[in-house]
C-alpha positions in Angstrom: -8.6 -24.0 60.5 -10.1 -21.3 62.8 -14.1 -21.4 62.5 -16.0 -17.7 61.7 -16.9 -17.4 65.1 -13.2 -17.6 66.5 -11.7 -15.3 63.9 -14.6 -13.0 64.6 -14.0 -12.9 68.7 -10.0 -13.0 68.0 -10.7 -9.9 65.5 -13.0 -8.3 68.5 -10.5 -8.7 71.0 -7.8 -7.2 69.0 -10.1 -4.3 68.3 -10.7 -4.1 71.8 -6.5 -4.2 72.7 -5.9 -1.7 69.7 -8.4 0.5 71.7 -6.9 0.3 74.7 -3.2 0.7 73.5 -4.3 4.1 71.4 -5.6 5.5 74.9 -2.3 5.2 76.5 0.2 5.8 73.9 1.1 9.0 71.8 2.6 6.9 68.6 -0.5 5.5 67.4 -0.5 5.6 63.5 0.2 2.1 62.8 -2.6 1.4 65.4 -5.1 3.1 63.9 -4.6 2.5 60.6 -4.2 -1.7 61.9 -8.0 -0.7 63.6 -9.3 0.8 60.7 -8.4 -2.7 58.6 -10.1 -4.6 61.7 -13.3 -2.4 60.7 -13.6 -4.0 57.4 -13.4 -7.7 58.0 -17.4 -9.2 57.9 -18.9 -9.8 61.0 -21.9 -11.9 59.9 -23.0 -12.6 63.5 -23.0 -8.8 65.0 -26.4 -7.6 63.8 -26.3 -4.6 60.3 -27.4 -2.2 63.0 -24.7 -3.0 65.7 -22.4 -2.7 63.2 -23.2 0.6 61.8 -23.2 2.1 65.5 -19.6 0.8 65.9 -18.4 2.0 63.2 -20.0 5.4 63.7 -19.0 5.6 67.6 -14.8 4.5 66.5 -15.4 7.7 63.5 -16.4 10.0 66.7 -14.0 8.5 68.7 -11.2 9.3 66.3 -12.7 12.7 65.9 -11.8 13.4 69.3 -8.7 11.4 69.3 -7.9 14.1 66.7 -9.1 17.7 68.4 -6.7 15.6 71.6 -3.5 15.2 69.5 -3.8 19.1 68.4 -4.1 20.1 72.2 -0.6 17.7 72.8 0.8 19.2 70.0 0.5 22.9 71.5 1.3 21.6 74.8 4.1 20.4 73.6 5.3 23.6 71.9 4.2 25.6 74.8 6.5 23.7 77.0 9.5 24.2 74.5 8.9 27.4 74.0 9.3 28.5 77.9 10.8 25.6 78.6 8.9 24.9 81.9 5.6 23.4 83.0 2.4 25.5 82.0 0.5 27.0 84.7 -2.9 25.9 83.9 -4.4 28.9 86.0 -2.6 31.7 83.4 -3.4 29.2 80.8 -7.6 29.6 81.7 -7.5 32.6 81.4 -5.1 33.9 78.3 -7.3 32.3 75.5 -9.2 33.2 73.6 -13.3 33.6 73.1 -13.5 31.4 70.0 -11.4 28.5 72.3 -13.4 29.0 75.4 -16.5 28.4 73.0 -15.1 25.6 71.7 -14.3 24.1 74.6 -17.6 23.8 75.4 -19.1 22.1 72.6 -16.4 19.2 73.2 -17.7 18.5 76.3 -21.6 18.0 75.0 -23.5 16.1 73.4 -26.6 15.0 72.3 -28.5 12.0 74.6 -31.5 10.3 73.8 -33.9 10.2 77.1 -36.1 7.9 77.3 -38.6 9.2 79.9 -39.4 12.1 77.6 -38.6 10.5 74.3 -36.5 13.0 72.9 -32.8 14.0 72.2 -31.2 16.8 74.6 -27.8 18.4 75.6 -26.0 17.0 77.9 -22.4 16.7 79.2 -20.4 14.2 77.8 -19.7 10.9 79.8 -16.0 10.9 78.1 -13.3 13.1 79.0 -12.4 15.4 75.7 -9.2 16.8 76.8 -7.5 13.3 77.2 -7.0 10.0 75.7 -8.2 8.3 78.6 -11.3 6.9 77.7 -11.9 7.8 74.2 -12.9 4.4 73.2 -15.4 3.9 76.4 -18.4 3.8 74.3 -16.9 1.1 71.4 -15.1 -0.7 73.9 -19.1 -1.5 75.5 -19.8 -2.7 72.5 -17.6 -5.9 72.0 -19.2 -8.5 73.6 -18.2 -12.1 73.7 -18.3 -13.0 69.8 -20.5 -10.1 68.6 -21.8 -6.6 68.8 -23.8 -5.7 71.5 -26.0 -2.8 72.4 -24.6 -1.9 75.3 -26.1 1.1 78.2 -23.9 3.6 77.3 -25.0 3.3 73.4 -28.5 3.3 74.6 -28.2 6.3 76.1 -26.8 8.3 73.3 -28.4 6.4 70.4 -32.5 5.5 72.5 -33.6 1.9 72.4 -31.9 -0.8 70.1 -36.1 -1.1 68.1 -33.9 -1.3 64.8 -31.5 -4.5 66.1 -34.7 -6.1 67.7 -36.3 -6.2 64.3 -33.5 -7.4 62.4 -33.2 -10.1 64.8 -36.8 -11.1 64.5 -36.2 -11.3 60.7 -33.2 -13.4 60.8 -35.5 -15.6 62.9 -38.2 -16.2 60.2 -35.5 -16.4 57.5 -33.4 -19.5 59.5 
C-alpha cells in the first residue's frame, strides 16, 4: 500500500501532466473536471497557505483558460464564415472600443513589489490570448512532494510571512 507521501507526489505530478495536457489541447473537459477532483484530495504535508494559493492561482488560471476558449470559438467562426485565414492587421483594427479595452485588462495585473512594499500594475508574465502557458504560475508551485512558494507566486502574492508562521507552529506542535 502506497504511503501518504507517494500518493501525494503521484497526485502532484498528475496535476502537473493534467496542466500541461490542457495547454496544448482544445478537448479538455474531462481534464479539467479530472483536475478539479485532484484539488480535493488532502494534502497534509503542503502547508494551509500553499494550498489556498494553488487553489486560487488554478481558479485564475481557468478564468483565462475560459476568456481563451471564447476567442477560439470566434476564431473559429470567423474562419468558417470567410472561409480563409484572418488577417490579423484588418482584424486590429475592425473591433471594437469596449474589446480594445478589454484587451488590456487581460494583459495586467496586480504585483506585489517588494522594494516599495506595495501592490502595482503591471503586465502580465502569462500570455492571455493563448493556452501556452496558462498554468506557469501553478505548475511553480508543485515541488517534489508538496507545495512550494515558488518566485513567480512571490511576486504576485509578496513574501510567503503567512507559510513561514504556520511552519513555525507545526514545529512547536510536533
Amino acid at each position: 500500500m502506497a504511503t501518504s507521501r507517494e500518493r501525494q507526489k503521484a497526485n502532484l505530478a498528475r496535476m502537473k501532466r493534467i496542466m500541461e495536457e490542457i495547454e496544448s489541447t482544445t478537448d479538455d473537459y474531462d481534464l479539467i473536471v479530472e483536475l478539479q477532483e485532484l484539488l480535493r484530495k488532502p494534502y497534509p504535508l503542503s502547508l494551509k497557505w500553499h494550498m489556498i494559493v494553488f487553489k486560487s492561482e488554478i481558479e485564475r488560471s481557468l478564468w483565462y483558460l475560459e476568456d481563451i476558449r471564447k476567442e477560439e470559438i470566434k476564431l473559429e467562426k470567423r474562419k468558417r464564415r470567410r472561409g480563409k485565414e484572418i488577417d490579423e492587421k484588418s482584424n486590429r483594427f475592425n473591433c471594437k472600443f469596449s474589446e480594445k479595452l478589454s484587451s488590456i485588462g487581460l494583459d495586467s495585473q496586480m504585483v506585489y513589489d517588494a522594494k516599495s512594499n506595495k501592490y502595482k500594475l503591471s503586465k502580465s508574465v502569462v500570455s492571455r490570448t493563448s493556452r501556452a502557458n496558462v498554468f506557469a504560475i501553478p505548475k511553480s508551485m508543485i515541488g517534489e512532494y508538496k507545495l512550494q512558494w515558488s518566485d513567480e507566486v512571490k511576486q504576485i502574492w509578496g513574501e510567503d510571512t503567512i507559510g513561514k508562521r504556520e511552519l513555525l507552529e507545526r514545529g512547536i506542535c510536533n
